[in-house]
C-alpha positions in Angstrom: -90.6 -87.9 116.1 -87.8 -87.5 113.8 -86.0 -90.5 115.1 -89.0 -92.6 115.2 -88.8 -96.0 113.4 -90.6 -96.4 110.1 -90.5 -98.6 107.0 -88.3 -96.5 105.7 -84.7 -95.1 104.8 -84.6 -92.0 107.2 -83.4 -88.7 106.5 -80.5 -87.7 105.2 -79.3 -91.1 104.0 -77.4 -90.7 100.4 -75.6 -92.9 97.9 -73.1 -90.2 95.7 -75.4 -87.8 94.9 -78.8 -89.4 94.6 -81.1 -88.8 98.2 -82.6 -92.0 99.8 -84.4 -90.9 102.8 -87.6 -91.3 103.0 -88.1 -93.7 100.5 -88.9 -97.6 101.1 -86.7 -100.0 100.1 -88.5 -101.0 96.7 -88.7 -97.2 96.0 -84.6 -96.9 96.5 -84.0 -99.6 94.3 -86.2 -98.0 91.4 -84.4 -94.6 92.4 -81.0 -96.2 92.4 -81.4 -97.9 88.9 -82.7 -95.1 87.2 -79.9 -92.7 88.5 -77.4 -95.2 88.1 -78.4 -96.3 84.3 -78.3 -92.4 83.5 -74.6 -92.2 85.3 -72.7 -95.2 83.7 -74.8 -96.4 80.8 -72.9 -95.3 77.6 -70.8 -92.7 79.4 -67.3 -92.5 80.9 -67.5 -93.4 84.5 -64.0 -92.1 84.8 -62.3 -89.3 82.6 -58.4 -88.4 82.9 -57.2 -85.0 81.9 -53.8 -83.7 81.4 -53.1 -80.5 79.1 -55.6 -81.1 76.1 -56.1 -84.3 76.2 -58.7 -87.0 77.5 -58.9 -90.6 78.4 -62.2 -91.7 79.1 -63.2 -95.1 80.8 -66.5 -96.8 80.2 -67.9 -99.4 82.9 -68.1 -102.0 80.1 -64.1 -101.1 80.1 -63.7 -102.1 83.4 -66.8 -104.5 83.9 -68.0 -102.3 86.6 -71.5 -103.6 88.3 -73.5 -101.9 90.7 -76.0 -104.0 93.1 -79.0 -101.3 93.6 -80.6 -104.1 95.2 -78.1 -104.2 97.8 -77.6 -101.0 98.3 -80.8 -99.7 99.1 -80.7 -102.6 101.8 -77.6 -100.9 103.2 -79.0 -97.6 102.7 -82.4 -98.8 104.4 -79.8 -100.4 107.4 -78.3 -96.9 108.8 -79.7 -96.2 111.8 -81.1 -99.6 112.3 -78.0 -102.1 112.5 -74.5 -101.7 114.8 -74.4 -101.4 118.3 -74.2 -100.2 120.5 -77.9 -98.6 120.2 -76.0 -95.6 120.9 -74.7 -95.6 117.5 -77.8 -96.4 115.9 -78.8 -93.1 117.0 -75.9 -91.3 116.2 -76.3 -92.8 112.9 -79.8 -91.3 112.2 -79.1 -87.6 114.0 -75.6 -87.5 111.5 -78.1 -88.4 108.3 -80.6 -85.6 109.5 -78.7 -82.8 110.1 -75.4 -83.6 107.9 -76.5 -86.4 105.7 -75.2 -89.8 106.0 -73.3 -91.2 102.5 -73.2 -94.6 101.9 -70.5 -96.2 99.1 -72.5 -98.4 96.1 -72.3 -101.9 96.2 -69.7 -102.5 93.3 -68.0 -104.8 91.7 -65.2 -104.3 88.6 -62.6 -105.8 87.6 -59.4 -104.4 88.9 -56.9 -106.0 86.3 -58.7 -104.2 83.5 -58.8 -101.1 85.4 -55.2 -101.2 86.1 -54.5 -102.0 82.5 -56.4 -99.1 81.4 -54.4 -96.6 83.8 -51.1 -98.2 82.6 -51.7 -97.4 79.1 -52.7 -94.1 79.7 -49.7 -93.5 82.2 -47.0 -95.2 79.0 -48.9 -93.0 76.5 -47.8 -89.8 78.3 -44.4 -91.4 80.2 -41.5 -90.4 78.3 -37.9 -89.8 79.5 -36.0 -86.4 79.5 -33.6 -85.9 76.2 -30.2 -84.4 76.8 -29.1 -81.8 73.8 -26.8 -83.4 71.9 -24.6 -82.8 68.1 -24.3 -85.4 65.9 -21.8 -84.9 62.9 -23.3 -85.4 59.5 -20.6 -84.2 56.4 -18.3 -82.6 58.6 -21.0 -80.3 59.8 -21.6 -80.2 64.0 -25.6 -80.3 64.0 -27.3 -79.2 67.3 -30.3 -81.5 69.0 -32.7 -79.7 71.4 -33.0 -81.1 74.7 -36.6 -82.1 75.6 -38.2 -82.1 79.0 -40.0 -85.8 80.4 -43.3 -86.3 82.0 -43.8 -89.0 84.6 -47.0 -90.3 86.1 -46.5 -91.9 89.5 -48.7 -95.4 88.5 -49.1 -96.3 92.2 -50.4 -93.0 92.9 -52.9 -93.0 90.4 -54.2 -96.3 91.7 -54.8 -95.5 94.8 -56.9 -92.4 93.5 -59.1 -94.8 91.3 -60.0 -97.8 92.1 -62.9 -100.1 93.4 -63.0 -98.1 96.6 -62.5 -94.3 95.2 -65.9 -95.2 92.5 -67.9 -96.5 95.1 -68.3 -92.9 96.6 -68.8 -91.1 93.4 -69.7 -91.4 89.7 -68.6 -90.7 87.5 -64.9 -89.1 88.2 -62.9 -86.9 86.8 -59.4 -86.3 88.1 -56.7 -84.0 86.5 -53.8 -85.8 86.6 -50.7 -85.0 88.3 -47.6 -85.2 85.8 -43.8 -85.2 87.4 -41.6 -82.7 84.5 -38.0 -84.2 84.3 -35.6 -82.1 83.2 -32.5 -83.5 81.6 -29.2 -83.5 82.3 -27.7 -81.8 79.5 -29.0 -78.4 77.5 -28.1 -76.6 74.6 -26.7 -73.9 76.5 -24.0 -76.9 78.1 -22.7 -77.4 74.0 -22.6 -73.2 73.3 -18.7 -73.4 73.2 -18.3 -76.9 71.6 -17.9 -75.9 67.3 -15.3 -77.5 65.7 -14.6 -81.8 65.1 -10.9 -81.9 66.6 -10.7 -85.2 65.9 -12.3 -88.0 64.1 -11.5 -92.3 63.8 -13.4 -95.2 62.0 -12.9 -98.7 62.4 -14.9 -101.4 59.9 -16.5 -104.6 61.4 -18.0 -107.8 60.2 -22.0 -107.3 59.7 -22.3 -111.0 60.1 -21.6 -111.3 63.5 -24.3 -110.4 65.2 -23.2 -110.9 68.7 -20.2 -109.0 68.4 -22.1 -106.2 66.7 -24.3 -106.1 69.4 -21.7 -105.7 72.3 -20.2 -102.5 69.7 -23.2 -100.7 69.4 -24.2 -101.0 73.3 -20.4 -99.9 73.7 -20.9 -97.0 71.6 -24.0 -95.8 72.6 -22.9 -95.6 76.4 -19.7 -93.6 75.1 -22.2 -91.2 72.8 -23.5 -88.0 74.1 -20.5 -87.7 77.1 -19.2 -84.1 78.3 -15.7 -83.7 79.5 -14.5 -80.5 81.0 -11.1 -79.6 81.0 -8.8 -81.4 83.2 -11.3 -84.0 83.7 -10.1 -87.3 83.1 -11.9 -89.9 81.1 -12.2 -93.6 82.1 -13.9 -96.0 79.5 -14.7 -98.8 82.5 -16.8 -96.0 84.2 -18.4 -93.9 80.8 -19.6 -97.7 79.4 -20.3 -99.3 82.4 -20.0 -103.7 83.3 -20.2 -105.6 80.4 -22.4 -107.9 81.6 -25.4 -109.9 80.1 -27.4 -108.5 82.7 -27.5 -105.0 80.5 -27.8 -107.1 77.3 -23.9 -107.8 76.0 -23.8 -110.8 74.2 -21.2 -113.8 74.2 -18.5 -113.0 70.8 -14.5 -113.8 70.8 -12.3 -112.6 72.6 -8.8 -112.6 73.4 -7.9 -113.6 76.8 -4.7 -114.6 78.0 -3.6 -114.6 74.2 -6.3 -116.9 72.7 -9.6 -116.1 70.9 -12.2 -117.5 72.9 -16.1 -116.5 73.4 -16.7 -113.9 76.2 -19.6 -112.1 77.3 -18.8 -108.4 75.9 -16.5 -109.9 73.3 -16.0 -106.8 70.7 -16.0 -103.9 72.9 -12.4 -103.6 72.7 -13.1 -102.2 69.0 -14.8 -99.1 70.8 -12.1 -98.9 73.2 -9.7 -98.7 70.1 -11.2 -96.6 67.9 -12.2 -93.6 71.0 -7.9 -94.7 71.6 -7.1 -93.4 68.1 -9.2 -90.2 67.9 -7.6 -89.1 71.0 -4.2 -89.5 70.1 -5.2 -87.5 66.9 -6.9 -84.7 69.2 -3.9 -84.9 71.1 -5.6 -85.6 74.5 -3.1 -86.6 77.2 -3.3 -90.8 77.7 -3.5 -91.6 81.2 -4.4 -95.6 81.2 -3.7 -97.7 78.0 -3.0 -101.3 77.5 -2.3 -103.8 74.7 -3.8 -106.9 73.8 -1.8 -110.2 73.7 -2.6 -110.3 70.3 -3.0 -107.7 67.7 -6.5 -106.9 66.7 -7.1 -106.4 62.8 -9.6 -103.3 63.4 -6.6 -101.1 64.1 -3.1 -100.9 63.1 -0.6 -103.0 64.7 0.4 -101.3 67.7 -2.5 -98.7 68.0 -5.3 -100.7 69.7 -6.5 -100.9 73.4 -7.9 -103.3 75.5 -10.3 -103.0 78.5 -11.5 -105.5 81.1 -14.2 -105.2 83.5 -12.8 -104.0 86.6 -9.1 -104.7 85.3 -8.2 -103.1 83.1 -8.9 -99.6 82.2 -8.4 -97.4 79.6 -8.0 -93.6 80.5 -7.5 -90.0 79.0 -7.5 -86.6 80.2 -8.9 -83.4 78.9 -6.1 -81.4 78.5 -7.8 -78.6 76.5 -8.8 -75.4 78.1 -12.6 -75.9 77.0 -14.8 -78.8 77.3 -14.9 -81.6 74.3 -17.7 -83.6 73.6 -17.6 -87.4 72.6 -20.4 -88.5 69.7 -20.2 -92.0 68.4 -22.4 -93.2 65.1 -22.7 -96.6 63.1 -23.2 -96.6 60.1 -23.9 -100.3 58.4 -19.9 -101.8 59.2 -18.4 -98.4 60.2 -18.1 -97.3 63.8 -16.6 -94.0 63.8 -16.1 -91.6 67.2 -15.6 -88.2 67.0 -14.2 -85.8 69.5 -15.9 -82.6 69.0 -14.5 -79.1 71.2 -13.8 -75.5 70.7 -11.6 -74.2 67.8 -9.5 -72.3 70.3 -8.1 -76.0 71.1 -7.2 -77.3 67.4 -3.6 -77.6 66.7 -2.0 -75.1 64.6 0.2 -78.6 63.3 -0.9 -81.3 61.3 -0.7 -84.6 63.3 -0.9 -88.4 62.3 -0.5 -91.7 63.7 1.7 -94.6 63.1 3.5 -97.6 64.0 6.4 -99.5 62.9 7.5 -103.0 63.2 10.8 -103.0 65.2 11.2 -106.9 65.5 9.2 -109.9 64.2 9.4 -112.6 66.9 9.1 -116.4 65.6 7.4 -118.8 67.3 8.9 -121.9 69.0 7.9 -125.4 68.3 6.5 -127.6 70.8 6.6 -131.4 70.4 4.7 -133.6 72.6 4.3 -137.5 72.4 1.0 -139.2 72.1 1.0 -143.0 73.2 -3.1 -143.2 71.1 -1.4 -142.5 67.9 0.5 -145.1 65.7 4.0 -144.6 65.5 5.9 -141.8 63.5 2.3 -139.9 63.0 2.5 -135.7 62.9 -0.4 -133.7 63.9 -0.2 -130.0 64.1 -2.4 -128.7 66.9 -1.7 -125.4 66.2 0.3 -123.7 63.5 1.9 -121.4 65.4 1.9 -117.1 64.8 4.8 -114.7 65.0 5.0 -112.3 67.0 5.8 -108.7 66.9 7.8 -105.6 69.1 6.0 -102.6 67.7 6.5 -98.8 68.3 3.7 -96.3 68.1 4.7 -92.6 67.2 3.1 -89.2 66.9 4.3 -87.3 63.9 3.5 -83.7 64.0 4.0 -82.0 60.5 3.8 -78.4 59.1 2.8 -77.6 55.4 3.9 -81.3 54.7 7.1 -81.2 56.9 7.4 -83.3 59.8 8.7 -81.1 62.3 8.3 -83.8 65.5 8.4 -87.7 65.6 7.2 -88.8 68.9 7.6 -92.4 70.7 4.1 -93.1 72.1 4.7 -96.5 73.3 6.2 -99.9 72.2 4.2 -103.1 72.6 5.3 -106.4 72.8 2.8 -109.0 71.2 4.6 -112.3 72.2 4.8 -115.2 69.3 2.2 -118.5 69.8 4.5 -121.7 69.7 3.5 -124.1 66.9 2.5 -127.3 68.7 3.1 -130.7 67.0 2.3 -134.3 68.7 3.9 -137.3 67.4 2.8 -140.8 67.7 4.5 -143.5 69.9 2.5 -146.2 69.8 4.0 -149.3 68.5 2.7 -151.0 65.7 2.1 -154.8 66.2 4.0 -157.1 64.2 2.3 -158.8 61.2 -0.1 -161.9 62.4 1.3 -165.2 60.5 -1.3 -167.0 58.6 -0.2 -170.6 58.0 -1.1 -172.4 54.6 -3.4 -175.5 54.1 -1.4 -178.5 53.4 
C-alpha cells in the first residue's frame, strides 16, 4: 500500500530541510512559502567566516528567487515521472526509507554573487612582506616581516553558487585561507648593522617619465640580499625595461645621441648603486660607460646598462652578507649598501676622476643645393670630448696612503656639422622703360 498512487507527494520527498510527503501539491506550495519566507526574508542566505570576522549575503544581494510553485510540482513528480517504471519505483522506495531531496527551483544572479565573493576574497587577499631596514639619520631601522592570506576565488565559486544554494539555505562555510610566508625574515638581517656605504644622485622633478623609469628601477634594486661571494647583476635584480611592467618613454643616449627610449633614466640607478659600491669597496665585475657623460654623476663615474646588452655587475666580496636599500626622497635617489661592521674598512676611501685629455670636435661641412648660395647653418654645434681616469684614493687620518686607477673612459667628441648653400642665385630680371 505504501507505493500506492495518490494525489499526493509520497513519503520521504524533501526540499533542504522542509518534509513534503504527504502533502498535495497546493499544501507544498503554502509549506514551501512559509519555510522559505522565514529562511531568506531579511536574513543572510549565505554567511562567510574566517578568524573573527563575518560576511553575510542577503538574497536581495544576489537577487536570489525561489519558485515554490515549481517546486512542489517537482517534489509532487518523484516517483511519478522518468522511465523506465522501474525507476519510478526506485524513486518512491529511496524517499520512504532514506528520503528523497530535491534542489529548489532558483534563480540569482550570478554576476552579483561573484562580485560579492570577490570583494570579500580582496578584503582578506594580501601579499607576504619580506623584513626589511630602511635607513632614516644614519640609523638602520628593522621592518617585521608579515605573513599573506590567499583565498583561492575559483574554489570558493564552485562551493557557492546557483547549484550549491539550491540544496540548502541558508549556508555557512568557513573559509579556507592559503598563509604565504615571505621570502625574507628578520632573522635573514641579524648580522646586517652598520651602512658601509652610502651615494645620492639629484634628478629633475619635472620629468615625469623619466622619474617614473627611476623609481620602478629603484624599487626592484630595494630590499635585495647578497651573500658573500655572490655576484650582483643589475640586468637580473631590476628585470626588462619594458613598457609591459610600466617603464615609460624618457631620453636616452644611444649610440652617442639623446633620444627617447622606453626605460630612459634607469641608467641614473645603475650609477648611483656604481658609486656606493666602489665606496664599499665591493669588487666590480661588469661596468660600462656611456658615449656621453651623464650630469648625475661625475665625469667618469657613471654606468650604463642595456636590456640584455649590457650589464652591469659586482661581487660580494665581504665575508658577511650586505643588504641593498634604495629611498627617494622628492629629487634625491640615494642607495645604500648596508652589511656587518666586521667588513668596514679600517681606511677612509673616496672617489674621483680626473680629466687626462679634452678631445675637440671636428667640423663637418656638407653642401645643400635648396639653400641660396654662400648661406651657413649649423646643424649641430658640436661637443668636446673627454679621456677620463677614475681612481680610488684610500687615506688615513687625512693621508692618502693609496691612489688607485679604476678605469679610463673615453667619451669621443660630436663633430660640429655646418651645411652651406650652393644654389645659384638668378641674375637680376631687366625691366625695360616706357618710351
Amino acid at each position: 500500500m505504501f507505493l500506492q498512487v495518490s494525489d499526493r507527494i509520497f513519503q520521504g520527498v524533501k526540499v533542504d530541510d522542509i518534509s513534503l510527503g504527504g502533502l498535495t501539491v497546493d499544501s507544498a506550495i503554502t509549506t514551501l512559502d512559509y519555510n522559505v519566507a522565514d529562511k531568506i526574508k531579511n536574513k543572510p542566505v549565505i554567511t562567510l567566516l574566517y578568524n573573527d570576522k563575518t560576511w553575510e549575503i542577503t538574497a536581495e544581494d544576489i537577487d536570489l528567487k525561489i519558485d515554490v510553485i515549481q517546486t512542489a510540482h517537482n517534489s509532487y513528480n518523484i516517483g511519478r515521472t522518468g522511465s523506465p517504471m522501474a525507476k519510478r519505483m526506485l524513486d518512491r522506495i529511496t524517499a520512504l526509507y532514506s528520503e528523497f531531496s530535491i534542489p529548489y527551483v532558483m534563480t540569482i544572479n550570478e554576476d552579483k554573487l561573484n562580485k560579492k565573493l570577490l570583494d570579500i576574497t580582496n578584503s582578506i587577499n594580501k601579499p607576504p612582506v619580506d623584513a626589511s631596514l630602511t635607513v632614516k639619520d644614519n640609523n638602520i631601522i628593522v621592518n617585521q616581516e608579515q605573513t599573506g592570506e590567499k583565498i583561492d576565488l575559483e574554489n570558493l565559486k564552485s562551493l557557492i553558487n546557483l547549484k550549491t544554494l539550491s540544496l540548502s539555505l541558508p549556508q555557512n562555510l568557513l573559509l579556507k585561507v592559503e598563509i604565504q610566508k615571505p621570502k625574507i625574515n628578520v632573522s635573514d638581517l641579524k648580522d646586517i648593522n652598520t651602512i658601509l656605504a652610502t651615494y645620492s644622485t639629484k634628478f629633475n622633478l619635472n620629468a615625469e617619465n623619466r622619474n617614473t623609469n627611476i623609481k620602478l628601477a629603484a624599487h626592484s634594486l630595494n630590499n635585495i640580499i647578497l651573500a658573500p661571494n655572490e655576484i650582483a647583476s643589475f640586468d637580473k635584480l631590476v628585470g626588462p625595461r619594458i613598457a609591459a611592467v610600466g617603464y615609460k618613454e624618457a631620453p636616452a643616449f644611444i649610440n652617442g645621441k639623446l633620444v627617447p627610449d622606453i626605460g630612459g633614466g634607469v641608467c641614473q640607478v645603475t650609477s648611483t648603486l656604481y658609486n656606493a659600491t666602489l665606496l664599499a669597496n665591493l669588487e666590480i665585475v661588469e661596468r660600462l660607460s656611456h658615449f656621453r657623460p651623464p650630469s648625475y654623476v661625475p665625469i667618469g663615474l657613471d654606468a650604463t646598462v642595456a636590456n640584455g646588452l649590457i650589464d652591469f655587475k659586482f661581487k660580494n666580496n665581504k665575508t658577511h652578507a650586505i643588504y641593498i636599500s634604495t629611498q627617494i626622497n622628492n629629487d634625491t635617489l640615494t642607495v645604500y649598501l648596508l652589511g656587518n661592521n666586521q667588513d668596514l674598512p679600517s681606511e677612509t676611501i673616496n672617489i674621483t676622476s680626473e680629466i687626462d685629455e679634452i678631445l675637440e670636435p671636428s667640423t663637418s661641412i656638407t653642401q645643400d643645393p635648396n639653400l641660396p648660395l654662400g648661406t651657413e647653418i649649423i646643424d649641430f654645434p658640436g661637443a668636446q670630448g673627454y679621456k677620463v681616469s677614475a681612481y680610488k684614493i684610500i687615506s688615513n687620518n687625512g693621508i692618502v696612503i693609496n691612489k688607485t686607477l679604476l678605469h679610463t673612459d673615453v667619451f669621443d667628441p660630436e663633430d660640429k656639422t655646418i651645411r652651406l648653400g650652393t644654389q645659384p642665385i638668378p641674375p637680376p630680371v631687366a625691366i625695360s622703360q616706357p618710351k
